[in-house]
PyMOL Python script that loads the backbone (N, CA, C, O; Angstrom):
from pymol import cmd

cmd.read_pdbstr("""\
ATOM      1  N   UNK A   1       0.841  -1.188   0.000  1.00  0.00           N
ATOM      2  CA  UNK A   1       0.000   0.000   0.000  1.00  0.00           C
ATOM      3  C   UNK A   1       0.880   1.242   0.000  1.00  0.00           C
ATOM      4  O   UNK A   1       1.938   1.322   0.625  1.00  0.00           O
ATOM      5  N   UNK A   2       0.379   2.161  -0.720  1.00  0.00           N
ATOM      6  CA  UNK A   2       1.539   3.871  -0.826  1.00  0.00           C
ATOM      7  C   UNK A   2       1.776   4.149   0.233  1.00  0.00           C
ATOM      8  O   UNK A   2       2.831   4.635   0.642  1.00  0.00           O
ATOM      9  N   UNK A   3       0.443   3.775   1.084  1.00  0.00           N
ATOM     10  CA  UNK A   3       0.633   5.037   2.389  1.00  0.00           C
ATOM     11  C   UNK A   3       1.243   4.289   3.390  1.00  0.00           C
ATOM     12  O   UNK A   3       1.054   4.575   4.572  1.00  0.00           O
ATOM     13  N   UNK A   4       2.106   3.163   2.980  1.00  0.00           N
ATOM     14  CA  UNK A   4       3.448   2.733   3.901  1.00  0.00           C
ATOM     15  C   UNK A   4       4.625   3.329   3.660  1.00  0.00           C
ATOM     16  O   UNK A   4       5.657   3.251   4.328  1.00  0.00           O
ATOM     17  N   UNK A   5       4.372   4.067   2.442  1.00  0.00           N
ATOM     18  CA  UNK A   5       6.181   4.563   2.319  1.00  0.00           C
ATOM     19  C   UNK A   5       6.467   5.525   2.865  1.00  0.00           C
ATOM     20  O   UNK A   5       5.632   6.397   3.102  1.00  0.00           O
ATOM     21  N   UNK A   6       7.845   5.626   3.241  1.00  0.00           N
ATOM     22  CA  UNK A   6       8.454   6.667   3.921  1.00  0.00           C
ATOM     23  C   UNK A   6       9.947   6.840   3.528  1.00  0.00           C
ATOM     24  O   UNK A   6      10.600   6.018   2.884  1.00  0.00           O
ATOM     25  N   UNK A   7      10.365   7.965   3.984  1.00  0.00           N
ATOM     26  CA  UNK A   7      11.651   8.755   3.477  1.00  0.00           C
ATOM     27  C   UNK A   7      12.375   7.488   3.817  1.00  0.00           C
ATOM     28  O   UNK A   7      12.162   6.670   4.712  1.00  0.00           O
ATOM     29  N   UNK A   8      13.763   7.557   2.382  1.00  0.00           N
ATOM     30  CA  UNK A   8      14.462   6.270   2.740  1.00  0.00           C
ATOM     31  C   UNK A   8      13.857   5.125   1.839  1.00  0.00           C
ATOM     32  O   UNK A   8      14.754   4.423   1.373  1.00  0.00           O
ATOM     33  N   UNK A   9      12.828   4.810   1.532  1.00  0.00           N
ATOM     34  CA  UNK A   9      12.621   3.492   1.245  1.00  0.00           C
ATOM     35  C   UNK A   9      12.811   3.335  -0.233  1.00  0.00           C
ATOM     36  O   UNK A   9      12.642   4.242  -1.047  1.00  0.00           O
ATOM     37  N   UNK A  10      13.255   1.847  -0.571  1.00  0.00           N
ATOM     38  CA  UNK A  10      13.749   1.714  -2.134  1.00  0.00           C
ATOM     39  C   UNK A  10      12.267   1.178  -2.603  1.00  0.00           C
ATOM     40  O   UNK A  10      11.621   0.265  -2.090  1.00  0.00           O
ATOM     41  N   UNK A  11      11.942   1.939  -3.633  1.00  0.00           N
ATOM     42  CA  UNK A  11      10.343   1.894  -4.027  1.00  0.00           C
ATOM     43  C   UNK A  11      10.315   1.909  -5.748  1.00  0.00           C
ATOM     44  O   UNK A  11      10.636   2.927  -6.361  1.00  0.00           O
ATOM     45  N   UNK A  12      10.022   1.048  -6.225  1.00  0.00           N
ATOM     46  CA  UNK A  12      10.003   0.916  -7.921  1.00  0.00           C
ATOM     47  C   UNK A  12       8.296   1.599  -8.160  1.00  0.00           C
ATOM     48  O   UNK A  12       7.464   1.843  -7.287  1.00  0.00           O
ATOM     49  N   UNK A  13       8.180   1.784  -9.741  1.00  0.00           N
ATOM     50  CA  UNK A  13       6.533   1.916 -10.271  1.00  0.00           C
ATOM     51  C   UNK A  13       6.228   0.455 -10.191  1.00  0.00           C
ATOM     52  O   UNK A  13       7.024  -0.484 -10.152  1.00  0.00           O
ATOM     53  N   UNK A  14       4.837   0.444 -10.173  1.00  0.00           N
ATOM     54  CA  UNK A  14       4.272  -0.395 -10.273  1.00  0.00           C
ATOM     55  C   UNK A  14       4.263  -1.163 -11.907  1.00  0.00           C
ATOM     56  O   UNK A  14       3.831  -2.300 -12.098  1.00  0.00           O
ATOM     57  N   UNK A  15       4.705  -0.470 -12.745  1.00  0.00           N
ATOM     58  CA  UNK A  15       4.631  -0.709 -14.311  1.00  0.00           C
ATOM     59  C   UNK A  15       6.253  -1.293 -14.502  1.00  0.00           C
ATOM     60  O   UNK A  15       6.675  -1.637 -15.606  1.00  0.00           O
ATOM     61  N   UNK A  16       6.951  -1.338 -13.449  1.00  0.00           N
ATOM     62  CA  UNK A  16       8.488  -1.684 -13.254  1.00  0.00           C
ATOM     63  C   UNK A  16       8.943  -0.758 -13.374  1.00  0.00           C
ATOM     64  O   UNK A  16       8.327   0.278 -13.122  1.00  0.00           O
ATOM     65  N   UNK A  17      10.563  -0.762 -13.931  1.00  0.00           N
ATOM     66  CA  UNK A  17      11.543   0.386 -14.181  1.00  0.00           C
ATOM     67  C   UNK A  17      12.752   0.275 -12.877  1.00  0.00           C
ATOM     68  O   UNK A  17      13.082  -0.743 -12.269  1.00  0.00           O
ATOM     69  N   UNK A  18      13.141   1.346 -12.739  1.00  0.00           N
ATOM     70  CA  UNK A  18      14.763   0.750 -11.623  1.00  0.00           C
ATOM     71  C   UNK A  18      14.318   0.976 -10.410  1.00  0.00           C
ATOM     72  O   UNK A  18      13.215   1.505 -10.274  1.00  0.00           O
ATOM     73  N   UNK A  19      14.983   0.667  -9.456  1.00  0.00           N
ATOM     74  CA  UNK A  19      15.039   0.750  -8.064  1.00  0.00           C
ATOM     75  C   UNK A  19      15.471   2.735  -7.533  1.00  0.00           C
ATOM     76  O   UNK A  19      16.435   3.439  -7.832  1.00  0.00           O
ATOM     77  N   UNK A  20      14.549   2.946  -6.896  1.00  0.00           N
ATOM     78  CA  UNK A  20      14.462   4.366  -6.545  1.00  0.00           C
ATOM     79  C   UNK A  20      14.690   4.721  -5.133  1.00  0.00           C
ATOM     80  O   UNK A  20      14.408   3.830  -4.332  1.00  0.00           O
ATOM     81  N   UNK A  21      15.152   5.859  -4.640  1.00  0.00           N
ATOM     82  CA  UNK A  21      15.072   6.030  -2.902  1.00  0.00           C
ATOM     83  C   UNK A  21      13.864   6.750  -2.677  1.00  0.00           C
ATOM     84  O   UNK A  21      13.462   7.069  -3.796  1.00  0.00           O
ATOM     85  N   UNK A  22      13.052   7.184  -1.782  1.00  0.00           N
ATOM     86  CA  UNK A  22      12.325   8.289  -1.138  1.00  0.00           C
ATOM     87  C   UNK A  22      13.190   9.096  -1.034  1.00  0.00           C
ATOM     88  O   UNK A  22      14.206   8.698  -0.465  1.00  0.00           O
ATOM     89  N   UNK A  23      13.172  10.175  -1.401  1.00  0.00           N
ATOM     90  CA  UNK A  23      14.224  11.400  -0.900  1.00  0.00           C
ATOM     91  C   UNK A  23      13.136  12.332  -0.272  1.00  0.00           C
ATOM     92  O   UNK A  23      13.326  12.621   0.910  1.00  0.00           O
ATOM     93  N   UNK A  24      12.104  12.810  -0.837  1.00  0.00           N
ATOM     94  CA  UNK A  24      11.134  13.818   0.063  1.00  0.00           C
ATOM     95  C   UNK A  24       9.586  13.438  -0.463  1.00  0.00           C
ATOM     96  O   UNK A  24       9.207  13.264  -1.621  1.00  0.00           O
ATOM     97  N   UNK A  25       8.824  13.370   0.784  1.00  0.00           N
ATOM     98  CA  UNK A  25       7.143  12.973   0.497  1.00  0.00           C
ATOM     99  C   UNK A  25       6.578  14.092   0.685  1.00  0.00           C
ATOM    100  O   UNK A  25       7.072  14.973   1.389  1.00  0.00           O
ATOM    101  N   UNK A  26       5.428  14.195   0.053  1.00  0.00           N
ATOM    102  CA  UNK A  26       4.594  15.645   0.325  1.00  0.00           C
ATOM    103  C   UNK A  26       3.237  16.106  -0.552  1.00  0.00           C
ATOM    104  O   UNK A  26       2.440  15.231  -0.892  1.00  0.00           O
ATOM    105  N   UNK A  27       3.092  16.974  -0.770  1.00  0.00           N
ATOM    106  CA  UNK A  27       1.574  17.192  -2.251  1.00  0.00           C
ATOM    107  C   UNK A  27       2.151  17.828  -2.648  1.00  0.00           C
ATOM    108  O   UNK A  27       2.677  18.781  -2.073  1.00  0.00           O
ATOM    109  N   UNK A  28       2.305  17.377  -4.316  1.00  0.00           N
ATOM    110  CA  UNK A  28       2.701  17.717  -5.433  1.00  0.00           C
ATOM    111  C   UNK A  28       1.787  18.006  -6.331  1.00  0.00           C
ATOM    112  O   UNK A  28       1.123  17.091  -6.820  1.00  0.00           O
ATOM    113  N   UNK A  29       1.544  19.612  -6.790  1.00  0.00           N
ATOM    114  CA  UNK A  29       0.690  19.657  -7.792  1.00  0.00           C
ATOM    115  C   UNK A  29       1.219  19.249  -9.385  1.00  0.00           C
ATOM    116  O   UNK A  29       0.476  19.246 -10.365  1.00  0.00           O
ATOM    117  N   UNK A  30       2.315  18.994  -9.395  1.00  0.00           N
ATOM    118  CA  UNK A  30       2.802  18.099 -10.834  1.00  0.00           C
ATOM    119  C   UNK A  30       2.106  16.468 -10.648  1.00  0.00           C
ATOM    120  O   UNK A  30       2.116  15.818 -11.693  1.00  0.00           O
ATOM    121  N   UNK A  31       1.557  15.821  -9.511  1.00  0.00           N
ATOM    122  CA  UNK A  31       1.010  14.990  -9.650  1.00  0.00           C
ATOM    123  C   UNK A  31      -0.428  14.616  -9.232  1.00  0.00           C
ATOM    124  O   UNK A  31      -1.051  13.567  -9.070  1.00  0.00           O
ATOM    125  N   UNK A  32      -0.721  16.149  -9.113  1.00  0.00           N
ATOM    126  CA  UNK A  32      -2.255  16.332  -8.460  1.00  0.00           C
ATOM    127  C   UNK A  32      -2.392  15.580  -7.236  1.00  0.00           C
ATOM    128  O   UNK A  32      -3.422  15.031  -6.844  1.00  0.00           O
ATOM    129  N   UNK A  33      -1.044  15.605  -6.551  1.00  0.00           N
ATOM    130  CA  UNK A  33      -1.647  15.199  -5.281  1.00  0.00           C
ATOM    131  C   UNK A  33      -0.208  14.453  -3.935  1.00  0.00           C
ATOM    132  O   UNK A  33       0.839  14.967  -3.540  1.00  0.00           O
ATOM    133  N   UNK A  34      -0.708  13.413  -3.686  1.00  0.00           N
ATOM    134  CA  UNK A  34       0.426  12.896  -2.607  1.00  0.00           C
ATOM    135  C   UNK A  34       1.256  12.383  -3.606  1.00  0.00           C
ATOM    136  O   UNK A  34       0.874  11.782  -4.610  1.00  0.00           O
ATOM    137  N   UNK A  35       2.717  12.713  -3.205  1.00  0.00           N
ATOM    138  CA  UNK A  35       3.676  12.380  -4.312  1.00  0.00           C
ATOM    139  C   UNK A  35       4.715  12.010  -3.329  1.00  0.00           C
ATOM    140  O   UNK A  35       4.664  12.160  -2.108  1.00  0.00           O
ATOM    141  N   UNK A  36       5.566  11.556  -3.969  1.00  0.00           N
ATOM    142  CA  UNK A  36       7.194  11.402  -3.844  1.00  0.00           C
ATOM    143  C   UNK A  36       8.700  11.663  -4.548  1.00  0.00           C
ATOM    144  O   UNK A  36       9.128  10.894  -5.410  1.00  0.00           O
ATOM    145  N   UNK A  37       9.274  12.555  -4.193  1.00  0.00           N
ATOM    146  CA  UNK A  37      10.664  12.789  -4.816  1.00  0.00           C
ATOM    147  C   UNK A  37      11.091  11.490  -4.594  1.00  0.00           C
ATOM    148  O   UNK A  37      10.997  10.917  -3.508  1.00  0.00           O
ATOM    149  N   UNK A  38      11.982  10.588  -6.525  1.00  0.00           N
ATOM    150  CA  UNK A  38      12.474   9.253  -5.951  1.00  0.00           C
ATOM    151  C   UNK A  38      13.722  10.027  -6.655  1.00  0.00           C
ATOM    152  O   UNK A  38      13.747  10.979  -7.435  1.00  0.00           O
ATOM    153  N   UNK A  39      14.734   9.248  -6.075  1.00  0.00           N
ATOM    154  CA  UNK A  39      15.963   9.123  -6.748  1.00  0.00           C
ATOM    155  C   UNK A  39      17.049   8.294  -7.088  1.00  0.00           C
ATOM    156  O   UNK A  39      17.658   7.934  -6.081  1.00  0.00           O
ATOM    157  N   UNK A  40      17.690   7.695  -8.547  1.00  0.00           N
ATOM    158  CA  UNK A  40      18.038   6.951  -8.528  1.00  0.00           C
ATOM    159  C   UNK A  40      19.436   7.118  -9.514  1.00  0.00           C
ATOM    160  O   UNK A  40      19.860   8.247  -9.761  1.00  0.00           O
ATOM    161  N   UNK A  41      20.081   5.952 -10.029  1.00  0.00           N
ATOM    162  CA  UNK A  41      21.212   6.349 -10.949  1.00  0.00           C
ATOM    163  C   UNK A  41      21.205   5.455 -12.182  1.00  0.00           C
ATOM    164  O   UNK A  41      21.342   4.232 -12.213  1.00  0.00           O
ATOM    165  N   UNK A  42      21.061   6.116 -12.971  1.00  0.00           N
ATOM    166  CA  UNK A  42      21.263   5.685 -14.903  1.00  0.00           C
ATOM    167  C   UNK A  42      22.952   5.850 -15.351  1.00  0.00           C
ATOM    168  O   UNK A  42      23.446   6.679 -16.115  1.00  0.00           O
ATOM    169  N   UNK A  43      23.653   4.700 -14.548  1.00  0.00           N
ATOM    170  CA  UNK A  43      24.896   4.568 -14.677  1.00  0.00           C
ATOM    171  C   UNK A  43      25.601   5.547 -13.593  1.00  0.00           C
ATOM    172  O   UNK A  43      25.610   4.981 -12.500  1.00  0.00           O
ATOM    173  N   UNK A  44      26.180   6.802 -13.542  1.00  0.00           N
ATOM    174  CA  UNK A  44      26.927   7.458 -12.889  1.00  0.00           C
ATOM    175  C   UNK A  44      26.051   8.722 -12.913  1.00  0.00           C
ATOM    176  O   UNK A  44      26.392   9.689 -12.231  1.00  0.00           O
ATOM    177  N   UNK A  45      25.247   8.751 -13.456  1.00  0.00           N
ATOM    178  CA  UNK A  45      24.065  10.144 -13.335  1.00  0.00           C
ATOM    179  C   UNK A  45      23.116  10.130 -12.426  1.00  0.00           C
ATOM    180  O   UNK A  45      22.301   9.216 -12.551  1.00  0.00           O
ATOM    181  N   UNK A  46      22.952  10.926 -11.469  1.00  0.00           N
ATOM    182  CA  UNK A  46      22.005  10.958 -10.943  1.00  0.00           C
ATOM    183  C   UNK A  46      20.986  11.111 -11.890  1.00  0.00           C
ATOM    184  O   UNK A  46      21.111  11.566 -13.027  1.00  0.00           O
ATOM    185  N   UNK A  47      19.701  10.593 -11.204  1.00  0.00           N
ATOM    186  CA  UNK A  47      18.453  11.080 -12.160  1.00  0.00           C
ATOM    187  C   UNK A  47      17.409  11.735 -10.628  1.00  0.00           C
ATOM    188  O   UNK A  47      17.938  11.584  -9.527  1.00  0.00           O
ATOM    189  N   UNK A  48      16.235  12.302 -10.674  1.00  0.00           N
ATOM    190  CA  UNK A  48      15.067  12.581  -9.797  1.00  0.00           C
ATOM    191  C   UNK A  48      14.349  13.155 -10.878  1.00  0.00           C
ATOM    192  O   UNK A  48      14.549  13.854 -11.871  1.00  0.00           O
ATOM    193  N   UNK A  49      13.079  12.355 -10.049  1.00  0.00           N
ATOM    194  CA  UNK A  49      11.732  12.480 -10.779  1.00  0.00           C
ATOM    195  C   UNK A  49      10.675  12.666  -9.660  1.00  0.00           C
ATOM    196  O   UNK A  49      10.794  11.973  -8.650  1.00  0.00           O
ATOM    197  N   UNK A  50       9.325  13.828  -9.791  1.00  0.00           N
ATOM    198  CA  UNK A  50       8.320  13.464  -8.542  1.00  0.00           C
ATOM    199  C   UNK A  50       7.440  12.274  -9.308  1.00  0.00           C
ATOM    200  O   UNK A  50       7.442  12.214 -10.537  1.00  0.00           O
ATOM    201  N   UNK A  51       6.846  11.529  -8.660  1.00  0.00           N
ATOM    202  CA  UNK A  51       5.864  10.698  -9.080  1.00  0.00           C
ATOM    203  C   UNK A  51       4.836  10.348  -7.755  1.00  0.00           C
ATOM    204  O   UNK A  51       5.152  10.280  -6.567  1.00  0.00           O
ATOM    205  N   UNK A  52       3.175  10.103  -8.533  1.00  0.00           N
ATOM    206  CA  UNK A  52       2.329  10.176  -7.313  1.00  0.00           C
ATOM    207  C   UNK A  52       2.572   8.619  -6.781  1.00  0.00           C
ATOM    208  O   UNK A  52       3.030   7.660  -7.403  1.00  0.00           O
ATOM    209  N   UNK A  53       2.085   8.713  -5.363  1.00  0.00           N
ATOM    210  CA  UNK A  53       1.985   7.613  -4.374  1.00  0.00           C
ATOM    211  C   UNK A  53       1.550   6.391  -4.679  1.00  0.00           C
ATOM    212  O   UNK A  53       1.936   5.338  -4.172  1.00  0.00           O
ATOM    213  N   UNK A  54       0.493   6.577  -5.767  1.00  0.00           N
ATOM    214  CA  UNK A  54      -0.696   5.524  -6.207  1.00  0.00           C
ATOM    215  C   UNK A  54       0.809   4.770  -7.320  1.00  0.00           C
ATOM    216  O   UNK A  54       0.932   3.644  -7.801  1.00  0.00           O
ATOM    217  N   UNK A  55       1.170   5.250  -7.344  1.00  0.00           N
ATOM    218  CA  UNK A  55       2.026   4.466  -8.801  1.00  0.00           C
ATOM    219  C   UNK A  55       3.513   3.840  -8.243  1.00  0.00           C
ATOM    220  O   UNK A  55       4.337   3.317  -8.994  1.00  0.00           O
ATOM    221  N   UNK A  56       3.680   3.996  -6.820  1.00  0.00           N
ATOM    222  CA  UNK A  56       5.070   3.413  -6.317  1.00  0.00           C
ATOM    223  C   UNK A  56       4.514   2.507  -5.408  1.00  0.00           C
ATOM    224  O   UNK A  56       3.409   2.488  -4.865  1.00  0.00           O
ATOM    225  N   UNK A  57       5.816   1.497  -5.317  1.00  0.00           N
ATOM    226  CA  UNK A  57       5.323  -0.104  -4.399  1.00  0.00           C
ATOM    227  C   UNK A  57       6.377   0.002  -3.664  1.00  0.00           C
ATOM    228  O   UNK A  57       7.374   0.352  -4.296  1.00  0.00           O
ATOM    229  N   UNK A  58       6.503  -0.150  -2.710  1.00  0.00           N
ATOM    230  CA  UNK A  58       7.871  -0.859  -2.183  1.00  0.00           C
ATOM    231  C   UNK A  58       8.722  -2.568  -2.711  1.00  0.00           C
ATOM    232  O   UNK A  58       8.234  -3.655  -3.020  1.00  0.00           O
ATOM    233  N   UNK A  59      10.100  -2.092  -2.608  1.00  0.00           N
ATOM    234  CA  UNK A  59      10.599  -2.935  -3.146  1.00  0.00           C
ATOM    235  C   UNK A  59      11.529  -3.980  -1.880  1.00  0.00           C
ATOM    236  O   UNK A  59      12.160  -4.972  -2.244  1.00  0.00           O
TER     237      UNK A  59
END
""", "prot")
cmd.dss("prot")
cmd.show_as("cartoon", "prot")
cmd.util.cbc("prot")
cmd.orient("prot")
């Protein structure tokens, strides 16, 4: 369930894709709503993306 995650946790989409951290939770109007800053690395790059709650699982 979303509303287990918390700062810290390694959390993928539900549609797959890579392994992400929680870096900051909060309401995001880029996702109309409860979201999460994830962050992760595409080789030596950082990447961050917000994405809403409903669409991350814990991993």
């Amino acid at each position: 369930m979303s509303s287990d995650i918390k700062l810290g946790d390694v959390v993928q989409l539900k549609s797959g894709g890579p392994k992400m951290t929680i870096q900051k939770l909060g309401t995001f109007t880029t996702v109309g709503g409860p979201g999460a800053v994830c962050v992760w690395f595409d080789g030596s790059k950082e990447q961050k993306q917000v994405f809403a709650l409903v669409t991350l699982q814990k991993i």
